[in-house]
N, C-alpha and C positions, 0 to 999 in steps of 0.2 A: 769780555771776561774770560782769564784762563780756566780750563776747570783741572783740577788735579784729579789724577788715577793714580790709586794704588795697586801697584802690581804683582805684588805677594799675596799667594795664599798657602794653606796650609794644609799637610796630609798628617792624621792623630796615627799613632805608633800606641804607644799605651798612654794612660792615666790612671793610678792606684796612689792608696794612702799605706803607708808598711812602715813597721818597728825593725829596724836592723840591731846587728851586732857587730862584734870586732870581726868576725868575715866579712863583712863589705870593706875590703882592703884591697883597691887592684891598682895597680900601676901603668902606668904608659897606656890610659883608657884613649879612643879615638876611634870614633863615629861619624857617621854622615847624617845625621840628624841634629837638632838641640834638644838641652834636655834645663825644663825649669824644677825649685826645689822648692818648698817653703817646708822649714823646721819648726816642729812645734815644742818637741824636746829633746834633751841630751844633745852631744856635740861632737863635732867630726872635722873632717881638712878637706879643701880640695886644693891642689899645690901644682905648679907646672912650673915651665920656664921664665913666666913674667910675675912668678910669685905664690904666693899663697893667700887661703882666704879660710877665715876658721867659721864653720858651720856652725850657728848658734840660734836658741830659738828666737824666734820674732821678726827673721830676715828670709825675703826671695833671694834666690842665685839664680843665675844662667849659666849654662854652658854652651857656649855657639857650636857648631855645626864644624867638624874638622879642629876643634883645638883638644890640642892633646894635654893628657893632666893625668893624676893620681887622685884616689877615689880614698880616704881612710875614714876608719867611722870610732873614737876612743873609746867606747865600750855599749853604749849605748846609743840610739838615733832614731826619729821618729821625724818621715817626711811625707806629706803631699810629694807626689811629680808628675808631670807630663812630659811625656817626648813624642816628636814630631818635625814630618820635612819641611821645611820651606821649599816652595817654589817661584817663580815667577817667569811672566813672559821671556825676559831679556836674558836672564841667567844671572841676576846679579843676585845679593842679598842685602838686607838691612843692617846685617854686620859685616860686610866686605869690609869696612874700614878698621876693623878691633875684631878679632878670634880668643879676646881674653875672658876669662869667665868674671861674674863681676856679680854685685848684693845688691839691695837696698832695703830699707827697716821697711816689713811688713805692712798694709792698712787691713782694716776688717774687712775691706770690699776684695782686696786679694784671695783671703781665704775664703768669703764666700763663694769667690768666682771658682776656684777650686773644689771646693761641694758642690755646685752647679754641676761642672763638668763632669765629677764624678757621676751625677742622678743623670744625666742626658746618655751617656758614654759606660752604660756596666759594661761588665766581664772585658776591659780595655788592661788587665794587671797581667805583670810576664810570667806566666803560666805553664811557663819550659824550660827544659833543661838550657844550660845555656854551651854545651857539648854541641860543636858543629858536627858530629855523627851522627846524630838524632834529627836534628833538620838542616835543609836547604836554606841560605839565606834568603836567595830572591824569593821563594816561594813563601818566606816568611813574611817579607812586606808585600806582595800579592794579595794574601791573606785578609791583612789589616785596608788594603786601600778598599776590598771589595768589602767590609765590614763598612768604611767611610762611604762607601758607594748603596749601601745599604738605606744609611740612614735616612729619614726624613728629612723635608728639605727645610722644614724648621729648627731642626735639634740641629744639621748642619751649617746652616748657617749661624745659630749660637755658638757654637761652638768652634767657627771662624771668626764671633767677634771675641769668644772668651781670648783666645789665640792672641789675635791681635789686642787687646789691651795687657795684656801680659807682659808683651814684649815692647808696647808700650812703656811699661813702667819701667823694663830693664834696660832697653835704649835710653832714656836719658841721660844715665851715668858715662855712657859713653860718647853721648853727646857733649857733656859738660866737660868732658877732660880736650874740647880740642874750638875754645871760645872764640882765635882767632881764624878758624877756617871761613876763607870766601864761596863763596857759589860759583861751581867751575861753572866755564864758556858754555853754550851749544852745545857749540861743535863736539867738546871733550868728552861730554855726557854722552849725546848721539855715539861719537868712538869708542867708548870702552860698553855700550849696549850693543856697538856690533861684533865690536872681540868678543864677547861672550857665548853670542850667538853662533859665530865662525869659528868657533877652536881648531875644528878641523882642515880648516882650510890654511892655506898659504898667507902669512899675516907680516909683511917688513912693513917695516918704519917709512918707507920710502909710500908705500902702496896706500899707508894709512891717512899720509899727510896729503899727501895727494888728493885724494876722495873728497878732503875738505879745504884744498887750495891753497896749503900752507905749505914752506919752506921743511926740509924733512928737520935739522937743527932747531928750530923754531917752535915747529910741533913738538919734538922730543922734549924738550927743556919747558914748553907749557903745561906739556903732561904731567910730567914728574913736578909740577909746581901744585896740581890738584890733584894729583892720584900719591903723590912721594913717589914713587919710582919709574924710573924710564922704562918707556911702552915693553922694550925689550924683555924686561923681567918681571913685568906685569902680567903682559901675553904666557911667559913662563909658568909663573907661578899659578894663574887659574886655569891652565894646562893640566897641571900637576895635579891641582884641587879638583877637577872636573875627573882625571883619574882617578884620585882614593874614590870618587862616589862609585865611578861604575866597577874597581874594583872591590867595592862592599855590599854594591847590590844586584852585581849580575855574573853569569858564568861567561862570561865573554872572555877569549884566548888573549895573552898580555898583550899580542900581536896587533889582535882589532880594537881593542882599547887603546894600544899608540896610534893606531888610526884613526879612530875617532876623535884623538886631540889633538892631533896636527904633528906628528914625530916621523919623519922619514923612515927610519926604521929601528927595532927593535931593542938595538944596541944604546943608540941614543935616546931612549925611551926610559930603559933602567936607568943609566948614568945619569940622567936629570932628576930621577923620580927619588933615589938613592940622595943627589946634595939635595935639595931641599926639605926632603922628609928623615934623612939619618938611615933610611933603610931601603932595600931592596922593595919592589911591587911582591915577590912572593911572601917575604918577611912580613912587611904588611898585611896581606891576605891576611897569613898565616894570625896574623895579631888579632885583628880587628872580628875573625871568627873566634879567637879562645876570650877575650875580653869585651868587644863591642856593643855590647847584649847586660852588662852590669844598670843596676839602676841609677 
């Protein structure tokens, strides 16, 4: 008998219920966290590159972790939310495959699940300026892990399943939009849980197929058969995402961060980080400290 392990767990950031206005209007929001919504009244947008989604009551949303979007609220808004990191052993996520934010129609047990976590989880609401002069960001999520490290190991693990069936119920849709997908190889699985793992280390096509005794062509073109993209810009691109985190939750020089993702040096660090994300790494900083932090 196989036994399956789940490898995601979760660090709580906040959890509050709040009546907005048409100041919850931000643009170009992007965070290293997700963040769930359930609306119970009035109506709002959330809008990005792969579309729009109109906030209305009686619906959860997600927003994964790194997708970047616009925030507007029409005049009035009443939401439940939780935000919080995913982690896991490997470095993957359970949205690696979709960074699109996405709905589905409400059940009772939803909202309950959300007053639970409220009663387990007080004084978890954002409580601060969201002025990066006023606070540190790493020390901001220090803060909260050592609140999480607090808890009892009851309330804590409720409140890792409240988590995980949440995002339960918002994986699905993302599930359903891709019917034909196969169950990659081993081997491809095993490979991209050690690219994750190795960002920083030296990662060619040549070295990867190797490891698991395939032709480097062969490999390439199987990857990109279960991952969509060859290794090349896979390896790339959670380079990049492994950057936005550490430059939103640590004070680390731009230098040691292209070190720690694998970037020979610092030139080719910006220039990569610039085409896939639209912007410079300080631009970014710069962003994710004046907006990052919205609900």
């Amino acid at each position: 008998m196989i036994k399956r392990v789940l490898q995601n767990t979760f660090s709580l950031l906040n959890v509050d219920y709040v009546k907005l206005s048409e100041k919850w209007n931000y643009l170009n929001v992007i965070s290293p966290y997700f963040r769930i919504y359930y609306i119970d009244e009035g109506s709002g947008e959330i809008s990005g590159q792969s579309g729009s989604l109109k906030l209305e009551p009686g619906y959860l949303y997600i927003i994964p972790s790194f997708t970047l979007c616009n925030l507007h609220c029409d005049g009035y808004l009443s939401q439940y939310f939780v935000q919080f990191f995913e982690e896991s052993v490997d470095g993957s996520s359970l949205f690696a495959r979709s960074r699109n934010a996405s709905k589905v129609k409400a059940k009772q047990m939803d909202i309950d699940l959300f007053k639970r976590l409220l009663e387990i989880n007080p004084g978890r609401g954002i409580n601060r300026s969201d002025d990066p002069k006023i606070y540190e960001k790493n020390i901001y999520y220090k803060e909260y892990q050592e609140l999480n490290n607090m808890q009892g190991l009851a309330s804590y693990l409720e409140t890792q399943g409240i988590l995980l069936q949440l995002m339960g119920r918002l994986l699905q849709p993302q599930l359903q939009r891709k019917p034909e997908e196969r169950h990659a190889p081993a081997k491809i699985v095993e490979t991209v849980g050690y690219i994750l793992v190795n960002l920083h280390q030296e990662l060619s096509v040549t070295s990867l197929a190797s490891r698991i005794n395939q032709h480097p062509d062969y490999f390439s073109r199987l990857f990109k058969t279960f991952t969509g993209q060859r290794p090349v810009s896979y390896i790339l691109e959670k380079r990049i995402e492994r950057a936005q985190y550490l430059l939103a939750t640590s004070r680390l020089a731009y230098s040691e961060i292209a070190t720690q993702t694998g970037f020979d040096n610092l030139s080719y660090f910006s220039k990569s980080f610039k085409k896939l994300t639209g912007m410079s790494p300080s631009t970014y900083k710069k962003q994710v400290y004046t907006v990052g932090f919205t609900l």
